[in-house]
N, C-alpha and C positions, 0 to 999 in steps of 0.2 A: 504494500500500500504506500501509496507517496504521502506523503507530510506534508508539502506544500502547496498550495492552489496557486494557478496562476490563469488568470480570465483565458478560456480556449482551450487549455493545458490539453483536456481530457480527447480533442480530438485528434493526440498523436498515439493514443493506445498506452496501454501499463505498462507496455517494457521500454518503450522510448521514453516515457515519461519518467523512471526511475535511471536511467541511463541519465538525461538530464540532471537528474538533482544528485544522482551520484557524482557528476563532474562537475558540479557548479555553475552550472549551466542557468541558472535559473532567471538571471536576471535578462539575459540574450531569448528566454524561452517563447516570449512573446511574438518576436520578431520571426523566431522559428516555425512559431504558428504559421506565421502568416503567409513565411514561405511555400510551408507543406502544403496551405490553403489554396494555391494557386499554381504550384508547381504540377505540373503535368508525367513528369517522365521522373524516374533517379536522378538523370544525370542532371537537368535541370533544378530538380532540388541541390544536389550536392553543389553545382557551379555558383548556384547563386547565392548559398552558403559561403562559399570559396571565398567569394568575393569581400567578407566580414571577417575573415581571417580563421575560419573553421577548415582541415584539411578535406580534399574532396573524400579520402578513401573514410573520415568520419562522417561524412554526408552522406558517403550511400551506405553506409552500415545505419544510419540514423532514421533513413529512409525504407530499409529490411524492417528495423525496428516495429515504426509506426505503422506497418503492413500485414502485420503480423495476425 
């Protein structure tokens, strides 16, 4: 169970979402919503991830997560 709410949090699924809060992620988690919310494909989540300074190979791990 995650600990922390974050507005949206809930629609990257329970394993992305403790992946998050296990890395500290939480303050960036929003923005990560929003990403997921509009990204279309992996790579396109991971790239535009990329772009905020998160590595891609943790973006498409990130994106297996909330697929799950």
């Amino acid at each position: 169970m995650v600990a922390t709410t974050v507005p949206g949090f809930d629609t990257l699924g329970v394993y992305a979402q403790n992946y998050l809060v296990a890395h500290g992620y939480i303050e960036s988690a929003i923005g990560i919503v929003e990403v997921c919310n509009i990204a279309r494909t992996n790579e396109e989540f991971a790239l535009a991830l990329s772009f905020h300074g998160l590595p891609v190979s943790e973006g498409l791990f990130l994106w297996h997560l909330s697929n799950l």
